[in-house]
C-alpha positions as a Markdown table, in Angstrom:
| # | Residue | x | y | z |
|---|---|---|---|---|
| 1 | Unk | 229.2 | 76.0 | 128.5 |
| 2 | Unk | 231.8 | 73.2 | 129.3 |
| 3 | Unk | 233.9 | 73.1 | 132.3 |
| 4 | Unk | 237.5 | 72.7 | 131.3 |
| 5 | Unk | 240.2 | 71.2 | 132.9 |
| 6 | Unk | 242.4 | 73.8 | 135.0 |
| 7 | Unk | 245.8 | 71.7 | 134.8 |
| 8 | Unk | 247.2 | 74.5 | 137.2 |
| 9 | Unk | 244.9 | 73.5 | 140.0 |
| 10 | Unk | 245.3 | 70.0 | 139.0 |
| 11 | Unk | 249.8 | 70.2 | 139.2 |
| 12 | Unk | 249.8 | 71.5 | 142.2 |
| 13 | Unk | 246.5 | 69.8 | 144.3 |
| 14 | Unk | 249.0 | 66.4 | 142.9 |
| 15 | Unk | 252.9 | 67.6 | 144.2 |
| 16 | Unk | 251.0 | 68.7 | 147.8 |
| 17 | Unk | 248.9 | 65.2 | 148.2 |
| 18 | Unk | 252.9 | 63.3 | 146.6 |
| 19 | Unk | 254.4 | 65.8 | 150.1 |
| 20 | Unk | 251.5 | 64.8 | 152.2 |
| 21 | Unk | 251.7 | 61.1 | 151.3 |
| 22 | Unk | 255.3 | 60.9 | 151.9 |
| 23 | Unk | 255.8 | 62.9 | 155.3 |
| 24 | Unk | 252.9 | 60.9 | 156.6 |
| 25 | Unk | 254.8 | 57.6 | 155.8 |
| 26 | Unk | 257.7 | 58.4 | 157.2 |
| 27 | Unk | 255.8 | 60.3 | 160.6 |
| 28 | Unk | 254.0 | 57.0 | 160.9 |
| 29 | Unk | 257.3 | 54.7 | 160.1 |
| 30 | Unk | 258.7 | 56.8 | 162.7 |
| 31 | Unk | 256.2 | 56.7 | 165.4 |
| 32 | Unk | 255.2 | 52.9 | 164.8 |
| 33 | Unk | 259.6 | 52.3 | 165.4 |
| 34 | Unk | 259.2 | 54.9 | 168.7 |
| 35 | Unk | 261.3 | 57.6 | 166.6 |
| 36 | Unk | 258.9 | 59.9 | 167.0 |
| 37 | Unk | 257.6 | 61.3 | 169.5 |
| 38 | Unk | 253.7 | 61.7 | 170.1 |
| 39 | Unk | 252.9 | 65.3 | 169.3 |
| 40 | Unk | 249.9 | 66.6 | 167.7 |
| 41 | Unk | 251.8 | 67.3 | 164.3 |
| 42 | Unk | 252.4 | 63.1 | 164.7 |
| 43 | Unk | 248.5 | 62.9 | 165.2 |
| 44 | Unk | 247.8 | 65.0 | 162.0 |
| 45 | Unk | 250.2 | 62.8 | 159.8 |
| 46 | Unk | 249.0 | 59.6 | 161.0 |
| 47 | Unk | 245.4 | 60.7 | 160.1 |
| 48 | Unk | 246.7 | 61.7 | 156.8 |
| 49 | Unk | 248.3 | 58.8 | 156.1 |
| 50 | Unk | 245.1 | 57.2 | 156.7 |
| 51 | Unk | 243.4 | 59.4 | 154.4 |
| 52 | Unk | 245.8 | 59.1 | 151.8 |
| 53 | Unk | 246.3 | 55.7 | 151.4 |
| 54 | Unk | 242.4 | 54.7 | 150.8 |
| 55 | Unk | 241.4 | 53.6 | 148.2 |
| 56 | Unk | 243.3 | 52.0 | 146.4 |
| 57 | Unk | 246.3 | 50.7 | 149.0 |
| 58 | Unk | 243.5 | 49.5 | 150.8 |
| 59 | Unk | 241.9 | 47.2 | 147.9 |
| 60 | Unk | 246.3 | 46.1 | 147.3 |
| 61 | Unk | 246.5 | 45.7 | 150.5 |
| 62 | Unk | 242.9 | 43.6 | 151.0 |
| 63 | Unk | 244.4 | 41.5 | 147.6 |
| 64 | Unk | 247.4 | 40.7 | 149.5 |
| 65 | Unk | 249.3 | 42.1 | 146.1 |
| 66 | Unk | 252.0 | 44.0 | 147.9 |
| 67 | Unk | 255.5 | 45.1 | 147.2 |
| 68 | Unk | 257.2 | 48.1 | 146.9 |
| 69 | Unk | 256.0 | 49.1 | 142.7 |
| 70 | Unk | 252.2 | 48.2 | 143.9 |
| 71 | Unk | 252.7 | 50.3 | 146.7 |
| 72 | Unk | 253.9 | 53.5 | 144.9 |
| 73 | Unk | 251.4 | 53.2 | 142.3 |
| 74 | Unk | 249.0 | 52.8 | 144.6 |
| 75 | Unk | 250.2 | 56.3 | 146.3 |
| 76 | Unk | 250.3 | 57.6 | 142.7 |
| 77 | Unk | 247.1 | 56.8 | 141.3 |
| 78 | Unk | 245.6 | 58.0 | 144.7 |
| 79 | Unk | 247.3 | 61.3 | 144.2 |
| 80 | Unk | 245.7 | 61.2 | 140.7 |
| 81 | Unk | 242.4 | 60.6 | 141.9 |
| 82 | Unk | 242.4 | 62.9 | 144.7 |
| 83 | Unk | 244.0 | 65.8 | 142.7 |
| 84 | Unk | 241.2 | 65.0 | 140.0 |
| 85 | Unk | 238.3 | 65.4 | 142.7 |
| 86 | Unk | 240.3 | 68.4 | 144.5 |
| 87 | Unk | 239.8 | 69.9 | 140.5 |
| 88 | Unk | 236.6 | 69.2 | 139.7 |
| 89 | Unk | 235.2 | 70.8 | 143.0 |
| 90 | Unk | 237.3 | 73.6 | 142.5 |
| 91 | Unk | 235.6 | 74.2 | 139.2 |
| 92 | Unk | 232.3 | 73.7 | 140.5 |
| 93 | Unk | 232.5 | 76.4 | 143.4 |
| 94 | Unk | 234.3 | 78.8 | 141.2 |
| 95 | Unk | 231.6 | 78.3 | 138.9 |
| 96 | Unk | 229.0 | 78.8 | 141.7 |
């Protein structure tokens, strides 16, 4: 029996890493300017964003190919890769 592709899972895995990714840029923005003040919801975010931006910002960022497009479809395709492996384990445990 195949596994198929449950786009629901998929949608909304995608639109919570896009809110992730962006909050976390803008907590880190923030802190990094000394917006922000250095609470433990500023900790989370900044360990998001770290999350979030790997791997492919890191290999732009390591090819010293950066502007603004590379960077939101590096955010993008990692939002596309994440919400495909958020998916797929999703299937396997419901499987399970």
């Amino acid at each position: 029996m195949k596994n198929k592709f449950n786009w629901t899972i998929f949608l909304i895995s995608f639109f919570a890493l896009a809110v992730i990714s962006f909050v976390s840029i803008i907590f880190v923005a923030g802190r990094e300017e000394g917006t922000v003040e250095v609470i433990f919801l500023s900790d989370i975010m900044e360990v998001l964003f770290y999350i979030v931006r790997f791997p492919v910002l890191n290999l732009i960022f390591s090819l010293d190919f950066v502007n603004s497009y590379t960077v939101i479809g590096g955010y993008f395709l990692n939002c596309l890769l994440y919400s495909f492996l958020i998916e797929r384990l999703y299937v396997i445990v419901k499987k399970k």
